[in-house]
TORKOL-4160 file (C-alpha; in steps of 0.2 Angstrom, whole numbers, padded with zeros to 4 digits, m for minus):
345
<pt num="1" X="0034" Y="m0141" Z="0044"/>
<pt num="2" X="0019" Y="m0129" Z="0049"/>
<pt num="3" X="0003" Y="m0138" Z="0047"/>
<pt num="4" X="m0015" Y="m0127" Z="0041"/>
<pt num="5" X="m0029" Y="m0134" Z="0039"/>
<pt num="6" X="m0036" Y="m0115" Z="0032"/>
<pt num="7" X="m0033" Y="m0099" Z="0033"/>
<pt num="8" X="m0040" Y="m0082" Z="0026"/>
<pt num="9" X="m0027" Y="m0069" Z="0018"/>
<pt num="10" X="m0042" Y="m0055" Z="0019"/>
<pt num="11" X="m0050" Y="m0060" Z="0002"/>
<pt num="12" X="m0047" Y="m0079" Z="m0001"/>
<pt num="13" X="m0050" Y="m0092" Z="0009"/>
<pt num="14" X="m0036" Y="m0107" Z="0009"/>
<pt num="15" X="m0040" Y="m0124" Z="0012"/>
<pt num="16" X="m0026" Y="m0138" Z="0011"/>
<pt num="17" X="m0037" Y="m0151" Z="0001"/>
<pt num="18" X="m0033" Y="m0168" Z="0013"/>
<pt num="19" X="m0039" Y="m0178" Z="0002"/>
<pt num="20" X="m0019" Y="m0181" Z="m0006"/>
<pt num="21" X="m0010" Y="m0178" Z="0010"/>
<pt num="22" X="0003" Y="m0184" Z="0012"/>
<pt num="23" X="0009" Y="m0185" Z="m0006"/>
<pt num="24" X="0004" Y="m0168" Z="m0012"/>
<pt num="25" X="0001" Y="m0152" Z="m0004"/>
<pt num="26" X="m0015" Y="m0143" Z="m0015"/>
<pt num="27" X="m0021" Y="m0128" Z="m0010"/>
<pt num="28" X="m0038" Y="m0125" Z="m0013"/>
<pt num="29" X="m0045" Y="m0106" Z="m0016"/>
<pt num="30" X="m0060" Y="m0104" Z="m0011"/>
<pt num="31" X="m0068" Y="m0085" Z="m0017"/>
<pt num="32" X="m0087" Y="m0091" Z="m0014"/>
<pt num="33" X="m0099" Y="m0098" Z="m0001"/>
<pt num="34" X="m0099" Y="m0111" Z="m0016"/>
<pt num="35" X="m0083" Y="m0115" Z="m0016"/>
<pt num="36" X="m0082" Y="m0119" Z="0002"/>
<pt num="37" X="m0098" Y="m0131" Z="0003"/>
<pt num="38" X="m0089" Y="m0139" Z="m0011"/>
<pt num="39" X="m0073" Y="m0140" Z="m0001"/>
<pt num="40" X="m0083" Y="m0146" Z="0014"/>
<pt num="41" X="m0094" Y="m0158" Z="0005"/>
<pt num="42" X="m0082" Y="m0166" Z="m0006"/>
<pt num="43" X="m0070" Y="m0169" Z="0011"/>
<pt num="44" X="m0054" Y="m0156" Z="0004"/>
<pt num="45" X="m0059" Y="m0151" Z="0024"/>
<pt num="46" X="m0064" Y="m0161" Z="0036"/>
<pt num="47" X="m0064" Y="m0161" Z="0057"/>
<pt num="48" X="m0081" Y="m0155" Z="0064"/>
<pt num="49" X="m0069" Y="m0138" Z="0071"/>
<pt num="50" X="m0060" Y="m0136" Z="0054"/>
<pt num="51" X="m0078" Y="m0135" Z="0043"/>
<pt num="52" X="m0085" Y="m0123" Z="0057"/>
<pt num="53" X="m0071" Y="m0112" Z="0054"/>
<pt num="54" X="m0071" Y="m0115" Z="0037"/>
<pt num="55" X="m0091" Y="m0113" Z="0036"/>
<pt num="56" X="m0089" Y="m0095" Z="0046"/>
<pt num="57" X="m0079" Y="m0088" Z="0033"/>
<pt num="58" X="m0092" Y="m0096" Z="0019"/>
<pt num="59" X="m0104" Y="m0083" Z="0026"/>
<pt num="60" X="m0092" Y="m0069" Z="0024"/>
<pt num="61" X="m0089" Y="m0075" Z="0007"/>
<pt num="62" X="m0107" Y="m0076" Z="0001"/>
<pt num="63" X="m0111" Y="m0059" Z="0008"/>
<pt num="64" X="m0097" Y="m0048" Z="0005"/>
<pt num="65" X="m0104" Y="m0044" Z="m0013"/>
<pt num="66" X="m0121" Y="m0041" Z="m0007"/>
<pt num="67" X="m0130" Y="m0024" Z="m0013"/>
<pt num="68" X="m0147" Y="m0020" Z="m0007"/>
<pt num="69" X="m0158" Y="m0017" Z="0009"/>
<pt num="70" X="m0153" Y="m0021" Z="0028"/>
<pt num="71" X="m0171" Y="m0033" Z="0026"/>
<pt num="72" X="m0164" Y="m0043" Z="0012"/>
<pt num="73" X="m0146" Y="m0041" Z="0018"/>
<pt num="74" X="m0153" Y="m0053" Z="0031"/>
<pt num="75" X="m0164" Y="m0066" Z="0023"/>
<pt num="76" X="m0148" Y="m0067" Z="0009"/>
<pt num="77" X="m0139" Y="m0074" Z="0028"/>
<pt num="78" X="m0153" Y="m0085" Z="0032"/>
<pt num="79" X="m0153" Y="m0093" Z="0015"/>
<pt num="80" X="m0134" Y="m0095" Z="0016"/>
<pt num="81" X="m0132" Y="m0103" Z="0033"/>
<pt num="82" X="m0145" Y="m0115" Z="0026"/>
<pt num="83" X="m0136" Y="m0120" Z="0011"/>
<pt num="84" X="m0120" Y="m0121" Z="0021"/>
<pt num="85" X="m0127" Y="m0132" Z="0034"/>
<pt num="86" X="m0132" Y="m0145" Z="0019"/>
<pt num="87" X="m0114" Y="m0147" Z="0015"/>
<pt num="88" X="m0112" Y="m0159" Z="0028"/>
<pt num="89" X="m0125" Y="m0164" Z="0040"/>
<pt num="90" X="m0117" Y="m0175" Z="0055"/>
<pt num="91" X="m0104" Y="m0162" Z="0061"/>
<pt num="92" X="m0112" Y="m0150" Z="0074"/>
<pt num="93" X="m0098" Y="m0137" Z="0074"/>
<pt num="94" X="m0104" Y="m0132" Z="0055"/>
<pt num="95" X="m0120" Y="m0126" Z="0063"/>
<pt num="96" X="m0114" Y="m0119" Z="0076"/>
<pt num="97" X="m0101" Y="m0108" Z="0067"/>
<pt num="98" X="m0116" Y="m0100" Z="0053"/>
<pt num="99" X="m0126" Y="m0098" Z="0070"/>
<pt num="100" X="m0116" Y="m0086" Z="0077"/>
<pt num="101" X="m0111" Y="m0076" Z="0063"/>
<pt num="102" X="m0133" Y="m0074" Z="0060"/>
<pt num="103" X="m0134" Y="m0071" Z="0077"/>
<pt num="104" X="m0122" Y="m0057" Z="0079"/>
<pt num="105" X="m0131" Y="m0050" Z="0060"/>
<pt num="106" X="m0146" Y="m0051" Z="0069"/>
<pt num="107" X="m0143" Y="m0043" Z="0084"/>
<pt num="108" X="m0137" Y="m0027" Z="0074"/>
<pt num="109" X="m0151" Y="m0026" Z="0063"/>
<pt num="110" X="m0151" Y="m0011" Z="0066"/>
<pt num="111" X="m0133" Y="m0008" Z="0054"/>
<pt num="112" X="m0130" Y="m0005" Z="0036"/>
<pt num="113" X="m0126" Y="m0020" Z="0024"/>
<pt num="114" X="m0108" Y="m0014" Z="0022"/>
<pt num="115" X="m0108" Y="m0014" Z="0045"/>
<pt num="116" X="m0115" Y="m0031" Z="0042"/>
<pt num="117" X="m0103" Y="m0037" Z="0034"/>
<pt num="118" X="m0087" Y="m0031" Z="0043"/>
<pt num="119" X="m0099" Y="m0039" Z="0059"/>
<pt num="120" X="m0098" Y="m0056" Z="0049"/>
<pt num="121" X="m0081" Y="m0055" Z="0046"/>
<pt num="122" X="m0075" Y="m0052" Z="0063"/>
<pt num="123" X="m0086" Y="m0065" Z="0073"/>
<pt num="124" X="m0076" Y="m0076" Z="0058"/>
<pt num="125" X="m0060" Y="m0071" Z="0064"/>
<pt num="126" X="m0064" Y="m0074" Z="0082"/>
<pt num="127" X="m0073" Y="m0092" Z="0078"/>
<pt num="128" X="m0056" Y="m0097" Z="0072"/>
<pt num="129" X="m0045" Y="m0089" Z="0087"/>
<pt num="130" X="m0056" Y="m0096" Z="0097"/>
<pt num="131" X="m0054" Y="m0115" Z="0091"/>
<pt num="132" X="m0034" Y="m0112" Z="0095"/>
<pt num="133" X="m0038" Y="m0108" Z="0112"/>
<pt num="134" X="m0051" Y="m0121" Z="0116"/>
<pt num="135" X="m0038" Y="m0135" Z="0109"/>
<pt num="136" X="m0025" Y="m0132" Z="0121"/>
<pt num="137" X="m0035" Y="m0131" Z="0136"/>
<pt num="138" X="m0043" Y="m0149" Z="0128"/>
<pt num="139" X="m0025" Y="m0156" Z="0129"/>
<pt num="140" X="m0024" Y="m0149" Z="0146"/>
<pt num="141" X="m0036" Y="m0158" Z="0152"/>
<pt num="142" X="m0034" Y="m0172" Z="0145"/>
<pt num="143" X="m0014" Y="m0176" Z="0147"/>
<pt num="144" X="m0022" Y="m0180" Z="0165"/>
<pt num="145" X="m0028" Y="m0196" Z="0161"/>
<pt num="146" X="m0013" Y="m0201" Z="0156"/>
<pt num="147" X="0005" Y="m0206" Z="0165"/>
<pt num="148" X="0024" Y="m0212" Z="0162"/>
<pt num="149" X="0025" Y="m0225" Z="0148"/>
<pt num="150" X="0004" Y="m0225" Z="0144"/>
<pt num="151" X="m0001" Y="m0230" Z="0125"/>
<pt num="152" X="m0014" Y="m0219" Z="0120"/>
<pt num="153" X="m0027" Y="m0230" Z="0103"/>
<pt num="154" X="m0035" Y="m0215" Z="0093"/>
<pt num="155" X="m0045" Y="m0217" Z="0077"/>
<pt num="156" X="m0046" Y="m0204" Z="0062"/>
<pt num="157" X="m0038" Y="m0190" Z="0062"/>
<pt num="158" X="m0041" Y="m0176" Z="0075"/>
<pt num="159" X="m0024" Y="m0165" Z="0075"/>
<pt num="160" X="m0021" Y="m0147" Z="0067"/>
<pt num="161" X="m0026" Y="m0155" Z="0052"/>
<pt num="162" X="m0045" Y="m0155" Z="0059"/>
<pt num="163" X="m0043" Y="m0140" Z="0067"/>
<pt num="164" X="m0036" Y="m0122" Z="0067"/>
<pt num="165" X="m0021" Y="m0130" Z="0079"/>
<pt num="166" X="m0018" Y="m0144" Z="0092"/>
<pt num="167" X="m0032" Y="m0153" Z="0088"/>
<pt num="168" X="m0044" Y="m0162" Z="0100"/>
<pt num="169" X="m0039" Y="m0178" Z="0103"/>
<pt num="170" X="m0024" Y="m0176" Z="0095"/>
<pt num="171" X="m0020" Y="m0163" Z="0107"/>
<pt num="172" X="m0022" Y="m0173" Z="0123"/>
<pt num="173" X="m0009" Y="m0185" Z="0115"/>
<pt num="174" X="0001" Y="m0171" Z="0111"/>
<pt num="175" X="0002" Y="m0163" Z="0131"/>
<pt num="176" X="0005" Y="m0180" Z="0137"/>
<pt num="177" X="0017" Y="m0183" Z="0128"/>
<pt num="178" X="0025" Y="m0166" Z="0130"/>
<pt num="179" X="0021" Y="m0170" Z="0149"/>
<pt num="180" X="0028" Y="m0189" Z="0153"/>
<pt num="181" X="0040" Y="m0202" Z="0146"/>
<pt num="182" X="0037" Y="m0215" Z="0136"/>
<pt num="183" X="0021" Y="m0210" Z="0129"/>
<pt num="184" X="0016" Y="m0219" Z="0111"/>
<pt num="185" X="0003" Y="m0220" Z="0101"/>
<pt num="186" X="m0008" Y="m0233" Z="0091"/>
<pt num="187" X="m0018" Y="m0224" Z="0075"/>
<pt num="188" X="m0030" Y="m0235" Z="0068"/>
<pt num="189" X="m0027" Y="m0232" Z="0048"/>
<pt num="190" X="m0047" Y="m0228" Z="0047"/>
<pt num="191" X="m0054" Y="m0235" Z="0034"/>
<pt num="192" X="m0063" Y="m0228" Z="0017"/>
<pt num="193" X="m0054" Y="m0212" Z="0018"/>
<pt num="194" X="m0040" Y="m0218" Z="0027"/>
<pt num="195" X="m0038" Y="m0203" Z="0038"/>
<pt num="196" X="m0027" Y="m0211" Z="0051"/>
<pt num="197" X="m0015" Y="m0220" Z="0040"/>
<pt num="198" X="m0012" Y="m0202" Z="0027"/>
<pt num="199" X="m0015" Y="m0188" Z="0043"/>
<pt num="200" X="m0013" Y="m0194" Z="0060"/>
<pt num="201" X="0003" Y="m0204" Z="0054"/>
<pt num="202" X="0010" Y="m0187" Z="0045"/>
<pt num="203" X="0005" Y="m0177" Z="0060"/>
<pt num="204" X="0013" Y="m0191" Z="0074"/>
<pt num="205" X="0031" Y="m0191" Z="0063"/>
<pt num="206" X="0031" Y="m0172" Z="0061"/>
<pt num="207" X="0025" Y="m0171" Z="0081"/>
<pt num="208" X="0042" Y="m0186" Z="0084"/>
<pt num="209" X="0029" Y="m0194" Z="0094"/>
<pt num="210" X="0032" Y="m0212" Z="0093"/>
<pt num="211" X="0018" Y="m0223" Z="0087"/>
<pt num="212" X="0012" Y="m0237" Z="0076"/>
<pt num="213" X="m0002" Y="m0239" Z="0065"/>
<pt num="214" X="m0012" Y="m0252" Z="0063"/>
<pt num="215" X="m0026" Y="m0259" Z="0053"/>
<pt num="216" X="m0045" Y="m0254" Z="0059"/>
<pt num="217" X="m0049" Y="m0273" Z="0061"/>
<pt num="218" X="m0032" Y="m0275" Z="0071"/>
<pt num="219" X="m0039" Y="m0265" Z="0085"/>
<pt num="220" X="m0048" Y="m0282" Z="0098"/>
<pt num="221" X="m0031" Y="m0291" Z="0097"/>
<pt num="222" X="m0021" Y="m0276" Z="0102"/>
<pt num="223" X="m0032" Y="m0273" Z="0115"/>
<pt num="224" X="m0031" Y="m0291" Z="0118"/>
<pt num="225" X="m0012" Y="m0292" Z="0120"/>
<pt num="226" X="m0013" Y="m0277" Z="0135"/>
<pt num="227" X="m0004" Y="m0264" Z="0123"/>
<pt num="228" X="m0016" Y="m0252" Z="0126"/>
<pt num="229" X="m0019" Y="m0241" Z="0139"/>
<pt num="230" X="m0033" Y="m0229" Z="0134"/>
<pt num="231" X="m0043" Y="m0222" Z="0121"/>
<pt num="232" X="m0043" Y="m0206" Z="0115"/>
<pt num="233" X="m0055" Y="m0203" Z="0101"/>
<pt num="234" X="m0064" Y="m0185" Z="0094"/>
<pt num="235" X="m0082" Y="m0182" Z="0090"/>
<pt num="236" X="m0092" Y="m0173" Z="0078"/>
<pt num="237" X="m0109" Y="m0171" Z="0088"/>
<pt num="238" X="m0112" Y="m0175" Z="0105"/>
<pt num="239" X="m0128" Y="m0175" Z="0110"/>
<pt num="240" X="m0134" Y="m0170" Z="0128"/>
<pt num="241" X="m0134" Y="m0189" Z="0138"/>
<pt num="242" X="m0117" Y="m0191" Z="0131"/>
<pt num="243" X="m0118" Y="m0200" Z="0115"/>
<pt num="244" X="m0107" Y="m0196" Z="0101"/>
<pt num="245" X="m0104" Y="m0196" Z="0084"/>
<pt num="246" X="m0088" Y="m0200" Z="0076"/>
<pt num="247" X="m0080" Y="m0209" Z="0063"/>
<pt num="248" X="m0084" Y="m0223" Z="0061"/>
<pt num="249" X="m0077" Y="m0238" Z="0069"/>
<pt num="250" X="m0077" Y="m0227" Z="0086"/>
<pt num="251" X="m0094" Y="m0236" Z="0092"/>
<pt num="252" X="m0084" Y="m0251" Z="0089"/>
<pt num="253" X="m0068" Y="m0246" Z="0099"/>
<pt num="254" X="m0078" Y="m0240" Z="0112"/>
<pt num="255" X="m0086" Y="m0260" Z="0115"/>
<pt num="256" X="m0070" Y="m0268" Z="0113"/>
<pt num="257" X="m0063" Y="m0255" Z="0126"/>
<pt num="258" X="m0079" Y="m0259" Z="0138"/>
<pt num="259" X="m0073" Y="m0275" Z="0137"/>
<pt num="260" X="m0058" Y="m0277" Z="0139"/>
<pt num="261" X="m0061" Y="m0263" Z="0154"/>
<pt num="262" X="m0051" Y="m0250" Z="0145"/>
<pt num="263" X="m0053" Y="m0232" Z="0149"/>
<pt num="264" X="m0063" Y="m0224" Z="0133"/>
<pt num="265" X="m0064" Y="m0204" Z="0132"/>
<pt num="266" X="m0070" Y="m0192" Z="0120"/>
<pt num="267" X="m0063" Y="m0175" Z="0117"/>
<pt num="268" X="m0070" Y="m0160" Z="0109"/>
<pt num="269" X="m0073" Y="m0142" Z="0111"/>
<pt num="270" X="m0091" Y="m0138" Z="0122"/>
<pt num="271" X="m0098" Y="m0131" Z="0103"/>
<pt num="272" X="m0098" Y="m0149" Z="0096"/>
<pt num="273" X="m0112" Y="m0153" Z="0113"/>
<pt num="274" X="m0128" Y="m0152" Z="0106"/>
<pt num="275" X="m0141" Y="m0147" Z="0119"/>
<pt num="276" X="m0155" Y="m0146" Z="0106"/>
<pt num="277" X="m0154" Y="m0166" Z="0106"/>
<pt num="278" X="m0160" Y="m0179" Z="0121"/>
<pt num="279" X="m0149" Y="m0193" Z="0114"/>
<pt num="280" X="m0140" Y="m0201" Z="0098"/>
<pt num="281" X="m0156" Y="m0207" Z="0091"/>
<pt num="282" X="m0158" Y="m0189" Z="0085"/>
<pt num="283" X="m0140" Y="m0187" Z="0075"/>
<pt num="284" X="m0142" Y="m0188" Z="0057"/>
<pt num="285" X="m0130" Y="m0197" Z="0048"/>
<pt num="286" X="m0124" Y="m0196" Z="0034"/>
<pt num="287" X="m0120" Y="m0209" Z="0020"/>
<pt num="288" X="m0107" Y="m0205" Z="0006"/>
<pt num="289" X="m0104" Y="m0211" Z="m0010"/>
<pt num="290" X="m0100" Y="m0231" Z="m0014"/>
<pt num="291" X="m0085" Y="m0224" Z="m0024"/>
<pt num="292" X="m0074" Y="m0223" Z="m0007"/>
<pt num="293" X="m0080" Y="m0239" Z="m0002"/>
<pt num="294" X="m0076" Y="m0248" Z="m0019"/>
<pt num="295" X="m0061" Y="m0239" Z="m0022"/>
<pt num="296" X="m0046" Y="m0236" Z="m0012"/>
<pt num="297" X="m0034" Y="m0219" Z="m0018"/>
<pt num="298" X="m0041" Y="m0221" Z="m0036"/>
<pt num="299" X="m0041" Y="m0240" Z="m0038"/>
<pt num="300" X="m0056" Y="m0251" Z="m0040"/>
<pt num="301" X="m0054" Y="m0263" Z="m0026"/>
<pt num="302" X="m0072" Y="m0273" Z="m0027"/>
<pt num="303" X="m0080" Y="m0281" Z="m0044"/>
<pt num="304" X="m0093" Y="m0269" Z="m0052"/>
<pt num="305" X="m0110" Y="m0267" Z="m0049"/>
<pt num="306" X="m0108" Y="m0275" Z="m0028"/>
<pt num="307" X="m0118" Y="m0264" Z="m0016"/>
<pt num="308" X="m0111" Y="m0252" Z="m0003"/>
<pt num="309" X="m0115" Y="m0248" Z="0013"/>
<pt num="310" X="m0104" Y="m0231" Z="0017"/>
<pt num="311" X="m0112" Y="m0221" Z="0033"/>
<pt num="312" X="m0095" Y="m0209" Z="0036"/>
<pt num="313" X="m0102" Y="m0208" Z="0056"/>
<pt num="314" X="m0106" Y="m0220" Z="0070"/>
<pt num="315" X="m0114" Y="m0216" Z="0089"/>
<pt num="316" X="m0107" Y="m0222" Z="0103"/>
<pt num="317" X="m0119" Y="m0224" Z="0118"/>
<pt num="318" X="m0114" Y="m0213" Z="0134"/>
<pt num="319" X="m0115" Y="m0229" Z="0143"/>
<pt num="320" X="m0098" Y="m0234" Z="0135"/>
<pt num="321" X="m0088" Y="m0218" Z="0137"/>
<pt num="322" X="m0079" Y="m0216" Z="0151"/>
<pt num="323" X="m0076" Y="m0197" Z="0149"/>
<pt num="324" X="m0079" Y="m0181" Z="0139"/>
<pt num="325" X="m0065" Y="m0171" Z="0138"/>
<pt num="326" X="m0069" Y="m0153" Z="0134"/>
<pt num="327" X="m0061" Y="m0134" Z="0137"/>
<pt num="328" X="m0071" Y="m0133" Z="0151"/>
<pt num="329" X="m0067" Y="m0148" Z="0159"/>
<pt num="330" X="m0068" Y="m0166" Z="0158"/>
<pt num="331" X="m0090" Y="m0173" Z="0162"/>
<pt num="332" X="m0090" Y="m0190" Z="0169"/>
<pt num="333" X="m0107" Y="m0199" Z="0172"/>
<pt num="334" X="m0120" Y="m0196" Z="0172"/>
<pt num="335" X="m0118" Y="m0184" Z="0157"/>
<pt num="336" X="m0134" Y="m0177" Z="0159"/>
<pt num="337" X="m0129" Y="m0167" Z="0173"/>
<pt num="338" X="m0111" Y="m0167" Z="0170"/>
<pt num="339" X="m0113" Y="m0157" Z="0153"/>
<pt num="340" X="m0126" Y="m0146" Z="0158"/>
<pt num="341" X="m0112" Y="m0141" Z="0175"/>
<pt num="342" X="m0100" Y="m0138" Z="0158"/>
<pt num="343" X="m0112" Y="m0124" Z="0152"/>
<pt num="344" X="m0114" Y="m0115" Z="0167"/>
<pt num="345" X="m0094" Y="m0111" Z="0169"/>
């Protein structure tokens, strides 16, 4: 079964709505820059690559109707790279994505609307050709970490379902285990949204990777008993010393690995490194509603009225991530320097 997380047939954009995988397959239309915040906000995408893919096409969308003056042509992009960043404000690649597609408005100012618009819609396309590319260099690099008979931990869900295709993490697994024998896999089930139990688990069995999946608070024990021999997880901002967000449970995988001296490694495109920001500290994250803590696929789980802590992200220090696996290579400590090397290639 082909797996896509989006694609765009010239005038629609279609997202496969994750949020009922892997019992239905929804298809989600998306004909407005509304209708892809919605999709990005309300998780029917998700996988910092996927929603900068996503997000590119949400410019196109909000300005392929546009009638008026080169001038307001522009400040109608300004004001929808805003309102697209809002959708979801942990996830760097989202950013990223409306950047470029301003950037490349900007720089041909001097153009007609109608010009502007086929620009747009190009640097789209490319974001999303791109992302394939970067993921299989990603898993390049990475399988080298790994050898004959390795079991690879991974949290959430970082395959072609959060991506265009490979994935991130997911992809290093993949290479590996394209690459070795006896590679095998332990997916944490990821806990509110369940990400790794309903996606990683759908995209292992369709991939015939052998794995098993365990509960989030499983993990120390695993660990414990020597089944695991590295950690793979992705990232949804890095900032420039090294730390990272990601889902979380991450920060706490990456402690457990410090101690039971377990190789921990990170993987994700260079456009998830933000350079803008000195350290974690600086990522915003973002709190979701109660409702996925309370509730587990439609089913009230907790008595009424209990209070919810529900931050979707966590940070894990550089000082507990053994590498960063990117399409440029792999940085090691110290990051600082390391990343920065990355940029100039």
């Amino acid at each position: 079964m082909e797996i896509r997380s989006l694609y765009f047939d010239g005038s629609i954009l279609h997202i496969l709505d994750q949020r009922y995988l892997p019992f239905e397959v929804i298809d989600v239309q998306c004909k407005t820059e509304c209708d892809v915040w919605e999709a990005i906000n309300k998780m029917k995408i998700r996988g910092a690559p996927a929603i900068g893919v996503a997000a590119a096409y949400g410019m196109y969308l909000g300005l392929r109707n546009f009638e008026g003056s080169t001038e307001t042509f522009i400040q109608k992009a300004k004001e929808l790279k805003d309102y697209l960043d809002s959708a979801r404000p942990t996830a760097v690649n989202l950013a990223w994505a409306t950047k470029r597609i301003l950037d490349k408005i900007l720089s041909n100012g001097e153009k007609s609307p109608e010009e502007l618009k086929q620009i747009a819609l190009i640097e789209a396309k490319n974001i999303e050709n791109e992302d394939i590319e970067r993921n299989f260099k990603i898993g390049e690099f990475g399988s080298e970490l790994f050898t004959d008979g390795d079991t690879i931990m991974t949290i959430c869900n970082t395959g072609e379902l959060a991506t265009i295709k490979h994935g991130t993490a997911f992809s290093v697994i993949k290479r590996s285990f394209e690459k070795y024998k006896n590679i095998s896999v332990i997916a944490l089930e990821t806990r509110p949204y369940l990400q790794g139990a309903r996606l990683t688990a759908f995209e292992l069995k369709e991939a015939g990777i052998p794995f098993r999946l365990i509960t989030d608070n499983m993990a120390a024990f695993v660990m414990q008993k020597g089944l695991v021999s590295g950690i793979v997880t992705g990232a949804d901002r890095i900032a420039s010393n090294g730390d990272t967000a990601n889902k979380v449970g991450t920060y706490m995988l990456a402690v457990l690995a410090h101690y039971h001296k377990i190789p921990f490694y990170v993987a994700a495109p260079l456009s998830t490194i933000d350079l803008n920001i000195e350290s974690g500290k600086e990522i915003p994250i973002e709190e979701r509603n109660s409702d996925e803590v309370t509730h587990c696929m439609g089913q009230r789980i907790a008595p009424n009225g209990v209070e919810v802590y529900n931050f979707s992200f966590d940070v894990t220090p550089h000082e507990l991530i053994t590498g960063i696996i990117t399409d440029k290579g792999i940085a090691y400590p110290p990051f600082k320097k390391s990343i920065k090397k990355l940029f100039e290639f």
